[in-house]
N, C-alpha and C positions, 0 to 999 in steps of 0.2 A: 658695274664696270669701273674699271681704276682708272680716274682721270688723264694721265697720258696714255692710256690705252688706245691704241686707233687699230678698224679690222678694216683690211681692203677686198670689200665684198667684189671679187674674181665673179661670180657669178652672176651680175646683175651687167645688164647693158642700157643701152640708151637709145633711143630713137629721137627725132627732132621733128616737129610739126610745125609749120611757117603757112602764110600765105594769106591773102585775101576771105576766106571763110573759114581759117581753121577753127576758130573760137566757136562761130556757128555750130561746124564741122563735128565739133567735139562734144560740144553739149548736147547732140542730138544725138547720143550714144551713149555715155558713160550716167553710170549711178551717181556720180555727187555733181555738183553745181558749179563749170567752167567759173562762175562769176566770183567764185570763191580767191580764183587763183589770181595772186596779183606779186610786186616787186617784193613785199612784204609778207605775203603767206603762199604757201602751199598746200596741194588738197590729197588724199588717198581715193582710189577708189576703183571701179572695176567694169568690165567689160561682159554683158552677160548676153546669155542665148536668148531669142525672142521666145523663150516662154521662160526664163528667168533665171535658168541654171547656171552656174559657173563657168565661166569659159579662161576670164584672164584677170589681173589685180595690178594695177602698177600707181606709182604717186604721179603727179606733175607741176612742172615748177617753169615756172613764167621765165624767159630768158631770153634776151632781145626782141626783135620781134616775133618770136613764137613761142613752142613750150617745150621742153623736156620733156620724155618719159622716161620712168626707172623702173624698170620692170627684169623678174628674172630669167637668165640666158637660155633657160630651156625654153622660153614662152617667145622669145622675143619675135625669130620667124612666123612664127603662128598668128602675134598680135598684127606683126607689119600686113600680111600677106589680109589678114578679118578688115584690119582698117582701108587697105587700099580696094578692098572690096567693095568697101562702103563709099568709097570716095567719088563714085561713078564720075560726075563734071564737077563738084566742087574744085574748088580754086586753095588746093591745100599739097601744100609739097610734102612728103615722109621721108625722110633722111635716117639711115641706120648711120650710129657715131660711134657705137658700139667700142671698136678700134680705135680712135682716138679720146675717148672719156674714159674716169672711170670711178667708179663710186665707193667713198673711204667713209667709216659710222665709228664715232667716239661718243663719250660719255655725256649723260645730259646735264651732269656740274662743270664738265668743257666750256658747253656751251653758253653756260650763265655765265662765262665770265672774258664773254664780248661785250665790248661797252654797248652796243645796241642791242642786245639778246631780251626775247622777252621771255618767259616761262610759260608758253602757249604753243600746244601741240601745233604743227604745220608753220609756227615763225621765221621769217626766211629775212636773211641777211646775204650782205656779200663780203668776200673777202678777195681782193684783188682781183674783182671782175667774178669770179667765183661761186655761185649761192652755197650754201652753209642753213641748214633749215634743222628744226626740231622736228624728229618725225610725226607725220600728222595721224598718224594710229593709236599712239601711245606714248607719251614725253619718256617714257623709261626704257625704251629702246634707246632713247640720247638722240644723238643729230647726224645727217649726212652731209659730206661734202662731194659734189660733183666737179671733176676740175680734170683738165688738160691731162694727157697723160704724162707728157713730159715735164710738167710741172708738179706733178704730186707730192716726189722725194722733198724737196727743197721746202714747199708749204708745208710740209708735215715737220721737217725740221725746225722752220719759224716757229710754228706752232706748239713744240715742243710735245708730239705724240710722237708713243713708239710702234711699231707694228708688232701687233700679237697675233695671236692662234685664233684662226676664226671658226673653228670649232667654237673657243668659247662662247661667241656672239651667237654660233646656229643654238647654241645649250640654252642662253641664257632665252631666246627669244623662243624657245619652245616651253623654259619653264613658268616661261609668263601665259602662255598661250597663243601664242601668233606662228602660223606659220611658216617660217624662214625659209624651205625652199621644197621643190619634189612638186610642185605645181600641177603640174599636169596629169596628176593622178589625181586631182579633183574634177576635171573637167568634165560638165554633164552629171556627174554624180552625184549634186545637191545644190537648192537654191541659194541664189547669191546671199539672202538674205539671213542660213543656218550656216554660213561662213565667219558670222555676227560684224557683218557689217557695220549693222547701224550703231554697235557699241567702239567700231575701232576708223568711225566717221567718216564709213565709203559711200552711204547710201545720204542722200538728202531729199526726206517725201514731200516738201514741198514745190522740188522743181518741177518745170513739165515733162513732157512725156521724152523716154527715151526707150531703148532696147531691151526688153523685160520688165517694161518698166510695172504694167497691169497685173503679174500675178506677183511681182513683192509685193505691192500696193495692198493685194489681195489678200498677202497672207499677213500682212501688218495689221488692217486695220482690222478685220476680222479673228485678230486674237488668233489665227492658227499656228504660230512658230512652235513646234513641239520638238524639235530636232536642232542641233549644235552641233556643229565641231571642237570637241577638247582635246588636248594631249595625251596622249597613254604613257606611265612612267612603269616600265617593266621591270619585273620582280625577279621572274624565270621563265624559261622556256623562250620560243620562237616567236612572233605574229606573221602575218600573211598578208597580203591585201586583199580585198575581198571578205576576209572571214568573218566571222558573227562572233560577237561577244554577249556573253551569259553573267546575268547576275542572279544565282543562285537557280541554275537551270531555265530560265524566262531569257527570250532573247531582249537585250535592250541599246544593240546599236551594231556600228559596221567598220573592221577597221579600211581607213581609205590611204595612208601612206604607212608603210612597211617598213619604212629604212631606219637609219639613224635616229633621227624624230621625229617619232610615229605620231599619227595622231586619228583619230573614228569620229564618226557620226553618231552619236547617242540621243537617242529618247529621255532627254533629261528631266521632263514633265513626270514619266513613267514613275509609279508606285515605286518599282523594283530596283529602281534608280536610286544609291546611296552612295554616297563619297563615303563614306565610312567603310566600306566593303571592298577586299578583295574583287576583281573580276577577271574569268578566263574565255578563253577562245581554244580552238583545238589543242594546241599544242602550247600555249602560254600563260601566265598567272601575272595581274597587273592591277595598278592603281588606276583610276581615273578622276579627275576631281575639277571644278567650275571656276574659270578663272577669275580672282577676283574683283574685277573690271567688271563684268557682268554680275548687273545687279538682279534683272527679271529670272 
């Protein structure tokens, strides 16, 4: 990213959680560790089905007395609606802010060069009331700012960012391996934990128990992760969602989003499984390769 670059991720909204138990509230749900989140850090992490499947992914960031969620706009009904489910009498208010926030991501040498900035994924600062954090996934995403909508132009002119093509941010954050948006076509269709959580710091298996929490547990300590989510970089042809992708006639995964940046479920353990190799699906011819963040 070129340092006055800034993208105004249009696609992401915000919810608001306040109240008497929300910290409770929250930690007895999400995969990483509410305790984590504080004026000075923020946390990623994710919302799973109680048998552990993917359902939703968003960051959250401690502000006044409650927290932020940033989460994206296709999800956000879906999360509001799971969480208020959950909320039976706890003492926790949900605010959609949606419409009045909005969340802008520049580069992560931007962000070095705030006098308090630390070099540490999820570091959270403020800027004129503002938080300002390095993303907690991955510091090479760079940093988000969440801020008033009314206020954005004129901070971003302080700031001295310009507003680019946010294509480029969805390009760049798929050819790292993360993926940037189409969410909801993961839902149900693989563990939280072959989303690689635990390498972009949503899952934390020392807190206690939460919502799916017994078969990630399950599949962690027990050595079974055989399956990943990687980026498909297309050569020719079409993909599908749904489809099977073949390495050398042997099926070795599933593609799960179809659009713009695509990305499958791969058997990456599998013999047949080479980064080296061409792979196809019915109608398509593709790369696929292990992001280098993941080390196992």
């Amino acid at each position: 990213m070129n340092i006055k670059n800034v993208y105004i991720l249009e696609d992401r909204a915000i919810l608001y959680l306040n109240g008497e138990d929300a910290k409770e509230f929250l930690q007895n749900l999400i995969s990483n560790d509410i305790n984590k989140v504080s004026e000075t850090n923020t946390c990623f992490t994710s919302l799973l089905s109680p048998q552990g499947k993917f359902l939703y992914e968003f960051i959250i960031i401690k502000h006044k007395s409650g927290y932020l969620i940033d989460c994206e706009k296709s999800q956000v009904d879906g999360l509001f609606k799971q969480l208020s489910i959950y909320k039976l009498r706890s003492k926790v208010e949900i605010l959609n802010l949606s419409n009045e926030f909005i969340v802008a991501a520049f580069s992560h040498e931007k962000f070095l060069t705030f006098e308090e900035a630390k070099d540490s994924p999820g570091f959270t600062l403020k800027y004129r009331e503002d938080p300002i954090f390095l993303d907690p996934r991955n510091k090479q995403l760079g940093a988000r700012l969440i801020i008033n909508l009314e206020k954005l132009y004129l901070s971003l002119k302080r700031l001295d960012l310009h507003d680019s093509n946010l294509k480029d941010y969805y390009s760049f954050s798929h050819k790292l391996g993360i993926v940037p948006k189409d969410l909801n076509k993961l839902q149900n269709k693989l563990f939280g934990i072959e989303c690689n959580y635990e390498e972009l710091n949503g899952i934390d298996f020392k807190k206690g128990c939460y919502v799916g929490q017994e078969n990630t547990a399950r599949i962690k300590l027990k050595n079974k992760l055989s399956k990943r989510i990687f980026p498909i970089n297309l050569i020719k042809g079409k993909i599908n969602e749904g489809e099977s992708i073949y390495a050398n006639k042997i099926e070795v995964g599933k593609v799960l989003i179809d659009n713009d940046y695509p990305f499958a479920l791969i058997k990456y353990l599998d013999e047949n499984f080479d980064e080296k190799i061409s792979f196809k699906s019915k109608d398509a011819e593709f790369n696929i390769k292990k992001p280098d963040w993941i080390k196992s």
